[in-house]
Backbone as JSON Lines, residues from 0, in Angstrom:
{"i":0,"aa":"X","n":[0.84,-1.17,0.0],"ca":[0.0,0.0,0.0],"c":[0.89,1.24,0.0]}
{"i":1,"aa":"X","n":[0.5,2.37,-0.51],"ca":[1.51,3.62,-0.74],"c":[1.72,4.4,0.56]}
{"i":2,"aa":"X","n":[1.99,5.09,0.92],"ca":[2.5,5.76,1.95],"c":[1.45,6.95,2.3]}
{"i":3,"aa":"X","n":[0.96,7.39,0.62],"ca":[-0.2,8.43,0.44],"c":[-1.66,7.96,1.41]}
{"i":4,"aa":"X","n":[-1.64,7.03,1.46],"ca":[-2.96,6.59,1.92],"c":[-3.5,7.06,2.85]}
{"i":5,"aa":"X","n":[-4.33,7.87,3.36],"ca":[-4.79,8.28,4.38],"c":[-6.32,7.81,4.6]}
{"i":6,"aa":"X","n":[-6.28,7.4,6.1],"ca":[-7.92,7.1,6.15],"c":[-8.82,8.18,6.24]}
{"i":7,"aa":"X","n":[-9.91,8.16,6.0],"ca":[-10.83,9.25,5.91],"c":[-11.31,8.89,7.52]}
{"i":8,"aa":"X","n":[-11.27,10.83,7.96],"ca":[-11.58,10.69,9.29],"c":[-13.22,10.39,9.52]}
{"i":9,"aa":"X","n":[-13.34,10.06,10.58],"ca":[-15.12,9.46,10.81],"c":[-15.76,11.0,10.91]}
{"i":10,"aa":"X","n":[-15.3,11.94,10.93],"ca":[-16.62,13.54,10.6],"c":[-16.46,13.88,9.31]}
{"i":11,"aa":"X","n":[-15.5,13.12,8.45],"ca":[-15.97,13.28,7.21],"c":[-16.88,11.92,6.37]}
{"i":12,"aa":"X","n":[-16.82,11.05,6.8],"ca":[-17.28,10.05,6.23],"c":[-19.02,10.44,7.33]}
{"i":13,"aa":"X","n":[-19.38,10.9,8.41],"ca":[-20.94,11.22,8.53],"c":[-20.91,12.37,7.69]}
{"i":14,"aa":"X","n":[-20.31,13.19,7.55],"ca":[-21.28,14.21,6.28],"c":[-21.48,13.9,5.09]}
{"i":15,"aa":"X","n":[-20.43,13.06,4.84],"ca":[-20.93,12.9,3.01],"c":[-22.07,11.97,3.47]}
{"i":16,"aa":"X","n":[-22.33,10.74,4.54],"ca":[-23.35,10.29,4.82],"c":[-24.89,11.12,5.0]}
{"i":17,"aa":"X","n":[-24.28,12.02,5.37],"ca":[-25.45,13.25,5.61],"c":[-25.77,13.94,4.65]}
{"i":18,"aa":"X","n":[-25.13,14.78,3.69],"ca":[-25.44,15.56,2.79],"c":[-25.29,15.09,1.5]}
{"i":19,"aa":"X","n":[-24.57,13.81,0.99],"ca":[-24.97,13.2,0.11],"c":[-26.47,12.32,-0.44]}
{"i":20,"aa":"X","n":[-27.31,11.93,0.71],"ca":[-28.41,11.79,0.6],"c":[-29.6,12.86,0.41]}
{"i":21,"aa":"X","n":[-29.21,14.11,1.24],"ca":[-29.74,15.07,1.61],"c":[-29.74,15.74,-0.32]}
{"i":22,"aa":"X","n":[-28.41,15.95,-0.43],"ca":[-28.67,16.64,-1.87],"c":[-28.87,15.6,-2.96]}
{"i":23,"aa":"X","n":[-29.37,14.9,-2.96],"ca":[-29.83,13.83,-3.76],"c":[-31.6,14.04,-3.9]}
{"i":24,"aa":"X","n":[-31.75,14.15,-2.64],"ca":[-33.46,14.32,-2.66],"c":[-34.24,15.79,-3.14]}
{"i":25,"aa":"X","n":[-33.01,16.58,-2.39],"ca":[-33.05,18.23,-3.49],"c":[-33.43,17.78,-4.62]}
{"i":26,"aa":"X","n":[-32.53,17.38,-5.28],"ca":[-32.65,17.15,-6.94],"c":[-33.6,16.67,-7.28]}
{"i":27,"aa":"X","n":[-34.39,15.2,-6.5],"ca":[-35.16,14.34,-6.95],"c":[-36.43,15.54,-6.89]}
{"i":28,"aa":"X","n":[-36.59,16.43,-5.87],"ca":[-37.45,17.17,-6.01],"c":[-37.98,18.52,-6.78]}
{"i":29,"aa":"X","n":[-36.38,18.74,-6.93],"ca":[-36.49,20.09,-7.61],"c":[-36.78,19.33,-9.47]}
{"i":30,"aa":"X","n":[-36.43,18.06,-9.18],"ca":[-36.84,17.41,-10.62],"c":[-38.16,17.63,-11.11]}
{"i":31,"aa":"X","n":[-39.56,16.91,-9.81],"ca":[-40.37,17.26,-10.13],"c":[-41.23,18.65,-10.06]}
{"i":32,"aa":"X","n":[-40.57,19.06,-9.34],"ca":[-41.24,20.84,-9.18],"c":[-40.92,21.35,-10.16]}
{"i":33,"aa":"X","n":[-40.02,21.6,-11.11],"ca":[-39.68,22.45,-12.84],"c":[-40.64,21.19,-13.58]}
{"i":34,"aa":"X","n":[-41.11,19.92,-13.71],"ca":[-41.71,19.56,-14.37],"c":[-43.43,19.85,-14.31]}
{"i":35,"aa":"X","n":[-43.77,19.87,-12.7],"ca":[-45.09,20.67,-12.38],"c":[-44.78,22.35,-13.13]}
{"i":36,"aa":"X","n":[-43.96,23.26,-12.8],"ca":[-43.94,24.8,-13.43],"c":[-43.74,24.64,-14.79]}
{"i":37,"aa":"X","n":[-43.04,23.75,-15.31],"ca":[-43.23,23.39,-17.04],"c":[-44.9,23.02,-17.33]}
{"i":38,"aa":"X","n":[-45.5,22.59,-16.2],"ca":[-46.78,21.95,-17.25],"c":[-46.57,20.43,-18.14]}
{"i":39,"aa":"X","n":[-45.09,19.95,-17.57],"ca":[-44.85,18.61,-18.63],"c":[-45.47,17.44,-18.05]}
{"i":40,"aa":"X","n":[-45.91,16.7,-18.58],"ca":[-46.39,15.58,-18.22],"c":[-44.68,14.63,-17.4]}
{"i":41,"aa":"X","n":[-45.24,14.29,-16.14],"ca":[-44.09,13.07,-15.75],"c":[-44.04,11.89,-16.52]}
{"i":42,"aa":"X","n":[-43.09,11.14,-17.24],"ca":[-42.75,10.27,-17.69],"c":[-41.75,9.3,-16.87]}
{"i":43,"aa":"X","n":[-41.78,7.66,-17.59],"ca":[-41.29,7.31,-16.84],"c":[-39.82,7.56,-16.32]}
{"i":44,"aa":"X","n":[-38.82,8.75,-16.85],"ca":[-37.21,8.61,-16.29],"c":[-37.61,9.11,-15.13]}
{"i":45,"aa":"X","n":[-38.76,10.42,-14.85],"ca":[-38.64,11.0,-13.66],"c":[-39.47,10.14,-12.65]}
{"i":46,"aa":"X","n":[-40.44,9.06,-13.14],"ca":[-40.55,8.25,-11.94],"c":[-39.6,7.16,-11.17]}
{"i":47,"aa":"X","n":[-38.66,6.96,-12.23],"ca":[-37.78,5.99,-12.48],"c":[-36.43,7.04,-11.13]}
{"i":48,"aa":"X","n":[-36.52,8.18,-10.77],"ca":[-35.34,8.76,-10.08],"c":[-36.01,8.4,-8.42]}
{"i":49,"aa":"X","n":[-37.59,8.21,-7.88],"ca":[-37.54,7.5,-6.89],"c":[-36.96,6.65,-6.1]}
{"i":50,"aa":"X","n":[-36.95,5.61,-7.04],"ca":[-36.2,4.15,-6.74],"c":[-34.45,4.53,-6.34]}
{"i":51,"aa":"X","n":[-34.01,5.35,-7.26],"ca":[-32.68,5.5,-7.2],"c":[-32.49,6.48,-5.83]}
{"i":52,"aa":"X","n":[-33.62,7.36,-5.83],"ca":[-33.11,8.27,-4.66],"c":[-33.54,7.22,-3.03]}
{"i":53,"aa":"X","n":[-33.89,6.04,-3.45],"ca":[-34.29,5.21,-2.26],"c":[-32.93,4.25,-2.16]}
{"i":54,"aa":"X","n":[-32.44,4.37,-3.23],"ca":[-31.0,3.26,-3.26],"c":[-30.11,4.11,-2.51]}
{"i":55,"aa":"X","n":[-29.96,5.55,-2.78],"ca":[-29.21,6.42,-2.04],"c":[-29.43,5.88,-0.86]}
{"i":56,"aa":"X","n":[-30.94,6.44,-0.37],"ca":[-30.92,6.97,1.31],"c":[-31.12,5.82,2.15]}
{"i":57,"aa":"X","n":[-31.16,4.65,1.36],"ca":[-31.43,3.5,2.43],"c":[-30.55,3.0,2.96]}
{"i":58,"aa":"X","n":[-28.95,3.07,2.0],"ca":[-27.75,2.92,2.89],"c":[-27.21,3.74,3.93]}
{"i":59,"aa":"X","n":[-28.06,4.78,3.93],"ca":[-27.25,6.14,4.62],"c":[-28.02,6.08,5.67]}
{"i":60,"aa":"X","n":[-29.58,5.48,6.03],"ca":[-30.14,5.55,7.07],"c":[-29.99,4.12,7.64]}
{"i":61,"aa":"X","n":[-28.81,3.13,7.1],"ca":[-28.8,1.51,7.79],"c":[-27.48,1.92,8.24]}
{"i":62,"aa":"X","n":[-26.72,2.69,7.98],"ca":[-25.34,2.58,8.73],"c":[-25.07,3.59,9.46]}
{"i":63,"aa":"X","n":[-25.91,4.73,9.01],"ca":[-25.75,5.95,10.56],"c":[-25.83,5.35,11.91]}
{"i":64,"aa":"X","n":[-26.72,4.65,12.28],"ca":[-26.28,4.57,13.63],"c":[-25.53,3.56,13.94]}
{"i":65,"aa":"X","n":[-25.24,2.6,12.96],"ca":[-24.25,1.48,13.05],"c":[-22.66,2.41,13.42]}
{"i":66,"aa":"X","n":[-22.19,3.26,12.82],"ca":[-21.1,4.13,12.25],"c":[-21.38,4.75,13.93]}
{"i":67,"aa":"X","n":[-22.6,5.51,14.21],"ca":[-22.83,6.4,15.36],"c":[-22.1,5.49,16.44]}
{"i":68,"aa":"X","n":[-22.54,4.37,16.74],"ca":[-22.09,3.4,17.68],"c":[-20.42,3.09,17.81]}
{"i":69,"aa":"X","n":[-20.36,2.89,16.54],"ca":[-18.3,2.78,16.78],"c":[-17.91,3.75,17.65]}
{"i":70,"aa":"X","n":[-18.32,4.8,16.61],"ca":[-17.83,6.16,17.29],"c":[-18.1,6.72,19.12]}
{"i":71,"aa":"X","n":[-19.42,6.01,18.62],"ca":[-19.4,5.87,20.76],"c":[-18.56,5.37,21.49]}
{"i":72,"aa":"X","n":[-18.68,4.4,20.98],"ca":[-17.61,3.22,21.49],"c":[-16.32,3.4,21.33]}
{"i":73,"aa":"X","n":[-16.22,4.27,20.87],"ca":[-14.2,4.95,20.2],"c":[-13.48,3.46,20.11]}
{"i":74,"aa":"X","n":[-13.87,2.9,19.15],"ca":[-13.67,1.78,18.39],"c":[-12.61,2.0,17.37]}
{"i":75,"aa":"X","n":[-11.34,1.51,16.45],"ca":[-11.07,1.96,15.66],"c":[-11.55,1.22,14.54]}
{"i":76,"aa":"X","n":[-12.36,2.17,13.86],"ca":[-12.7,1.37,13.01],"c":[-12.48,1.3,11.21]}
{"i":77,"aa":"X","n":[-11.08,2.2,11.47],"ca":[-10.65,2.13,9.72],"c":[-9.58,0.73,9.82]}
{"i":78,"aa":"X","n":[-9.13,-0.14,10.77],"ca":[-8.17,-0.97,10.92],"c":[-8.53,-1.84,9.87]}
{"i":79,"aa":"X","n":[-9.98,-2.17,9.68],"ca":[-10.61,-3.27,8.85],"c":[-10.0,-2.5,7.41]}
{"i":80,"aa":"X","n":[-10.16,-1.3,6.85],"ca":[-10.02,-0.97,5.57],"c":[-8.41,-0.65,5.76]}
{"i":81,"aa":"X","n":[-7.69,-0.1,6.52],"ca":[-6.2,0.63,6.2],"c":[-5.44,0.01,6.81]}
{"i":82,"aa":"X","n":[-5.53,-1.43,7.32],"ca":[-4.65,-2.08,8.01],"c":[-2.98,-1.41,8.22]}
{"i":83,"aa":"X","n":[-1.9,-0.77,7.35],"ca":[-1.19,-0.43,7.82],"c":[-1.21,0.7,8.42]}
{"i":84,"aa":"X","n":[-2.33,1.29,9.0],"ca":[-2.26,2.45,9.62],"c":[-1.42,2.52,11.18]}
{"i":85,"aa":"X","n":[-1.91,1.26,11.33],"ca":[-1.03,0.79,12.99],"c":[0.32,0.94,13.02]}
């Protein structure tokens, strides 16, 4: 492994957990709100961005408190991914 490697600290790995779902659903919404102010009929791609914005947020709401708990626990828990960090 390179020397470069750095683990990502655990307050950055909850925000992208946080605001990567978060601005995902922006979109999914601001998708359909310009298609209501267009007057366009929904078709299926924009029903089709549901599902995907559920693929997002369902991982992000099964491991927040899994992730919350390490961190309680001041666990280390990048050892599993960066083993030479020790």
């Amino acid at each position: 492994m390179s020397d470069s490697v750095v683990a990502p600290s655990p307050s950055n790995v909850i925000a992208l957990g946080v605001v990567w779902p978060l601005l995902c659903a922006v979109v999914v919404a601001l998708r359909f709100y310009t298609r209501r102010v267009q007057g366009a009929r929904l078709l299926l791609d924009d029903w089709l961005t549901i599902p995907a914005l559920v693929r997002v947020v369902r991982p992000a709401a099964y491991k927040g408190p899994g992730l919350m708990t390490l961190l309680a626990l001041d666990l280390d828990i990048w050892v599993g991914w960066y083993p030479d960090l020790r």
